[in-house]
C-alpha positions in Angstrom: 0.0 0.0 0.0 2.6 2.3 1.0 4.4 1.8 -2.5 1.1 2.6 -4.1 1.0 6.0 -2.1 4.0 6.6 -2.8 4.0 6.0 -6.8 0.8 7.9 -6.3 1.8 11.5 -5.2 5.1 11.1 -7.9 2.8 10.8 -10.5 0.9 13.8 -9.6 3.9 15.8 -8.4 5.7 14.5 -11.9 1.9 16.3 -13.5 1.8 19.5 -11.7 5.5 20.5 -12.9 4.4 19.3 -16.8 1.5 21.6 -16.4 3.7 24.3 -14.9 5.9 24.0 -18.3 3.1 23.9 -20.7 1.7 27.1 -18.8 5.3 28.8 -19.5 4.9 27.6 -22.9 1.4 29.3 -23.0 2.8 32.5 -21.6 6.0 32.6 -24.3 3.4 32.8 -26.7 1.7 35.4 -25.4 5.1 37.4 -25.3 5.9 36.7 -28.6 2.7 38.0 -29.8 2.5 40.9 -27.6 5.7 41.7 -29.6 4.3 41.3 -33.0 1.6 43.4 -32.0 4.1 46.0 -30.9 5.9 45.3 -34.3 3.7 44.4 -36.9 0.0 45.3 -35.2 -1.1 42.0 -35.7 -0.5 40.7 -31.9 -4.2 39.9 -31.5 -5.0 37.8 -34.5 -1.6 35.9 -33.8 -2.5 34.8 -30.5 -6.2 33.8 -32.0 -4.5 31.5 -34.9 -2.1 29.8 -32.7 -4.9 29.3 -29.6 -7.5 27.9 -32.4 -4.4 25.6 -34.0 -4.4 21.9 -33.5 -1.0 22.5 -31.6 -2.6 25.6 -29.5 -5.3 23.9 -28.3 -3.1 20.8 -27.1 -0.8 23.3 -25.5 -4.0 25.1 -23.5 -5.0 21.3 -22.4 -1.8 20.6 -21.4 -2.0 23.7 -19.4 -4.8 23.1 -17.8 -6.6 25.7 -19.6 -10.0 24.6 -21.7 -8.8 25.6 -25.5 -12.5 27.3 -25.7 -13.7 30.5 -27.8 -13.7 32.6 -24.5 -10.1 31.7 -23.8 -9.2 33.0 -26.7 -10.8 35.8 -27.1 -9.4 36.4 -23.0 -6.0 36.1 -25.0 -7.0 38.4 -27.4 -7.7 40.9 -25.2 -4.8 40.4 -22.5 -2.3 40.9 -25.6 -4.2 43.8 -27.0 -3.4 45.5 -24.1 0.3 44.9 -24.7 2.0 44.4 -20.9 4.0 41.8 -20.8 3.4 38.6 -18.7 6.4 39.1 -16.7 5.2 42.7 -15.7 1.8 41.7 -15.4 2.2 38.8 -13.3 4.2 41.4 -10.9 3.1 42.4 -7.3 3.8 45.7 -8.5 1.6 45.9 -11.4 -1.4 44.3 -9.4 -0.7 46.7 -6.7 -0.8 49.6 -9.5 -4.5 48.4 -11.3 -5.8 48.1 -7.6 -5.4 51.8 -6.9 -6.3 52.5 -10.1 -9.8 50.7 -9.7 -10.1 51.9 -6.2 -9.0 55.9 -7.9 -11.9 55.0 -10.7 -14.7 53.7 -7.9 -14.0 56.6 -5.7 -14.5 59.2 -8.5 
């Protein structure tokens, strides 16, 4: 029993950090196309085609994330907006968009 436990809690450890990569893999792309949108102005529909591709959608599964027509359009949006996922993954930045709605509620 104890092996079975054992082998158990490896297997899901050993899945956690293989969803942890595909999620890096999920935000790369979203960096890359945050940078042809900065670039070329075609950030949006990049992240679409690659999030409705056969190979996007695995990815999203992979990630844990449900390759559906909200998602993508959730991608859409977040690169529109064009902060990278590094800045807007920071303390800082989530500190800065809570004053901000707090500033905008308050007015």
């Amino acid at each position: 029993m104890k092996d079975f436990v054992d082998g158990t809690a490896f297997n899901n450890e050993q899945g956690n950090r293989a969803r942890k990569l595909f999620a890096a893999v999920v935000l790369a792309a979203l960096d890359d196309a945050i940078a042809d949108d900065k670039k070329y102005g075609n950030g949006p529909e990049q992240i679409a085609r690659w999030a409705r591709s056969r190979d996007g959608r695995e990815v999203l599964s992979c990630a844990g994330i449900d390759p559906n027509e909200r998602v993508v359009k959730g991608l859409m949006e977040f690169v529109s907006k064009g902060v990278r996922t590094s800045v807007a993954l920071s303390r800082e930045e989530s500190e800065r968009r809570h004053a901000a709605e707090q500033a905008a509620e308050a007015a």
